[in-house]
C-alpha positions in Angstrom: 2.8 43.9 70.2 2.4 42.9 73.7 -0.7 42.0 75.0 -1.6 43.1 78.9 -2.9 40.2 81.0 -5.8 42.2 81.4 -6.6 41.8 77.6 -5.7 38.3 77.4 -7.7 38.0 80.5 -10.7 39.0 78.8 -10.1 37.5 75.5 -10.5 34.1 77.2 -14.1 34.5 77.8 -15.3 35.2 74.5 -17.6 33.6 72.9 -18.8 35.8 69.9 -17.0 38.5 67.8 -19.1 40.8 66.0 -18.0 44.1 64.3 -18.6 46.8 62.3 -18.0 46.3 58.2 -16.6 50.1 56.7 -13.6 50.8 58.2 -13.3 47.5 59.8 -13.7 44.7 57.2 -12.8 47.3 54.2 -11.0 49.9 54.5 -13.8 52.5 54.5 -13.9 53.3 50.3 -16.7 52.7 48.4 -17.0 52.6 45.2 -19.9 53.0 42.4 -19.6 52.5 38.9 -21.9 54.8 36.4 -25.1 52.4 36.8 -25.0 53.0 40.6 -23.3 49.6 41.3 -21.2 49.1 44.7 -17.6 47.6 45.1 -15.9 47.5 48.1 -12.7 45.3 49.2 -12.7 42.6 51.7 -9.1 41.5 53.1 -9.2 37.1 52.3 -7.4 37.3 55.9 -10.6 38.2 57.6 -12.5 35.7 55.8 -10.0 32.8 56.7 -10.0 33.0 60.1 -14.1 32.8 60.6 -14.4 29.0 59.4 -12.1 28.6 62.1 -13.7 30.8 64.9 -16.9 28.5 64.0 -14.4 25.1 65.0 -14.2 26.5 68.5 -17.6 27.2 68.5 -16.8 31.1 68.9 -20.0 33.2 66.7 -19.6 36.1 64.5 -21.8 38.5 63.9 -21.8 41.8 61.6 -23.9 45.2 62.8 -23.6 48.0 59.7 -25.1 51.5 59.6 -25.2 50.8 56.0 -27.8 48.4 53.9 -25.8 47.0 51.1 -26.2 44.0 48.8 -22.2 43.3 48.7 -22.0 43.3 52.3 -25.0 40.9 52.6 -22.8 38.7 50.2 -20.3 38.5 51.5 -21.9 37.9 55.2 -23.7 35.0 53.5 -20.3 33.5 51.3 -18.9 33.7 55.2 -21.8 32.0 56.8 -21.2 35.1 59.3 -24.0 33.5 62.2 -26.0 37.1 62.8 -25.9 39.9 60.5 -28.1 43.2 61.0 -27.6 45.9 58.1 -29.0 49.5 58.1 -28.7 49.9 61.5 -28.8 53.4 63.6 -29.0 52.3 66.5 -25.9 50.0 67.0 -26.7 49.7 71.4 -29.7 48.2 70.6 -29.1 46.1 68.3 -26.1 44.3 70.2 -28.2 44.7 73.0 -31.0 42.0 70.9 -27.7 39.9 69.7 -26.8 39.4 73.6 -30.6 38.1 73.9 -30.9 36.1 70.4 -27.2 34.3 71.0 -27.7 34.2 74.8 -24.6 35.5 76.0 -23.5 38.6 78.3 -22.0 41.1 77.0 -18.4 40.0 78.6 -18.7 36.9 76.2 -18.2 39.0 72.8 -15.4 41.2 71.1 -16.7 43.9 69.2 -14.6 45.8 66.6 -15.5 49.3 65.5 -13.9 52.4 64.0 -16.2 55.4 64.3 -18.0 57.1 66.8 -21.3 55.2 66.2 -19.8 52.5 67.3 -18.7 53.9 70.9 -21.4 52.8 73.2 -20.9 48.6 72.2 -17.3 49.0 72.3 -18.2 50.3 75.8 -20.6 47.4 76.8 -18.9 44.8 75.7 -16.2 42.5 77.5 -13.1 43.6 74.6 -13.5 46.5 72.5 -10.8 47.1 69.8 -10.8 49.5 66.9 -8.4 49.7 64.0 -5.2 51.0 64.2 -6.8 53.9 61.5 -10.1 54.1 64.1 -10.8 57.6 65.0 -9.4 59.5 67.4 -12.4 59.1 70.0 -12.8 55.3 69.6 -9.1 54.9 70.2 -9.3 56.3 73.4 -12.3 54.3 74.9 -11.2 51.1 73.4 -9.3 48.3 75.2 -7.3 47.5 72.5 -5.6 49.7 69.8 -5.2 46.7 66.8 -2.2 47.0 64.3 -3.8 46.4 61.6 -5.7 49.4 59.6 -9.4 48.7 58.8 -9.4 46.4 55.6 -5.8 45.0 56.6 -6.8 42.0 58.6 -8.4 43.8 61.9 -10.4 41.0 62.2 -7.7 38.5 61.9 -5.9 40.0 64.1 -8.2 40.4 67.1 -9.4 36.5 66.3 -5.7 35.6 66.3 -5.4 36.7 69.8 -8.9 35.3 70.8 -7.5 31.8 70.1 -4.3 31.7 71.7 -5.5 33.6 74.7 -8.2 30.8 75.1 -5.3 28.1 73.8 -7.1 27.2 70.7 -4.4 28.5 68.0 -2.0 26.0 68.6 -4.3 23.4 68.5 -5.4 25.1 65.5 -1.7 24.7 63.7 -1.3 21.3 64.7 -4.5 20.0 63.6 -3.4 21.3 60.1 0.2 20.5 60.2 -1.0 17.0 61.2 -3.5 17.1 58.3 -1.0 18.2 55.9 1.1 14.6 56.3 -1.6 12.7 55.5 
């Protein structure tokens, strides 16, 4: 995939990522058993990559429409830094985020795949949706991922985060170089 400077551009000033769980982190299914209990499936991919967001001091954060005890797990197993759950009003929130983190919205990445999550992929500096986002948030994102929600979207847009701000090869070496030891 090639990347426009004007992507790379703004993936060098981020600072945070934060993004939406159903669709994004899973790939939207949920699943109860017969005593009401929830499973849903995380991708390891996404979880690898936030240990080393944290290195280069970049924050994560989670904002979900839903209020569920598996996502709060798996937030907390993560060490995710902000995590709001049950949320309707997705604007706001981000908009307390931006205060509580102090940063402007052109210092985070947000990554969302339905149309309640339109107006923070419009405020903030990148917007990306999964490459199985709906129609309407595909076409007011700034970037179009590859991956499918559940598949590594997060990885992905990390991924570019760090090379665009020169942190991924850094990244390799420090684990090739750790690797020889």
């Amino acid at each position: 995939m090639s990347i426009s400077s004007e992507i790379l551009n703004k993936a060098k000033l981020i600072r945070a990522i934060i993004f939406d769980v159903d669709g994004v982190l899973t790939d939207g299914g949920i699943i109860y058993d017969n005593s009401g209990l929830e499973y849903k499936r995380f991708n390891v991919k996404d979880g690898q990559i936030i240990k080393y967001l944290r290195q280069f001091e970049i924050m994560t954060g989670v904002i979900t429409g839903r209020s569920s005890q598996v996502v709060r797990n798996r937030c907390e197993e993560l060490k995710i830094d902000v995590h709001r759950h049950g949320i309707s009003d997705k604007l706001a929130t981000f908009d307390d985020l931006l205060l509580e983190l102090g940063l402007n919205a052109n210092e985070v990445a947000y990554i969302g795949d339905d149309i309640n999550d339109l107006m923070v992929l419009k405020k903030c500096g990148l917007g990306a949706t999964p490459n199985d986002g709906h129609f309407t948030v595909k076409e007011h994102a700034d970037l179009i991922l590859k991956s499918k929600g559940g598949q590594g979207a997060l990885r992905e847009l990390a991924d570019l985060v760090l090379q665009a701000q020169g942190h991924y090869e850094q990244l390799i070496e420090g684990l090739i170089g750790n690797a020889d030891l």
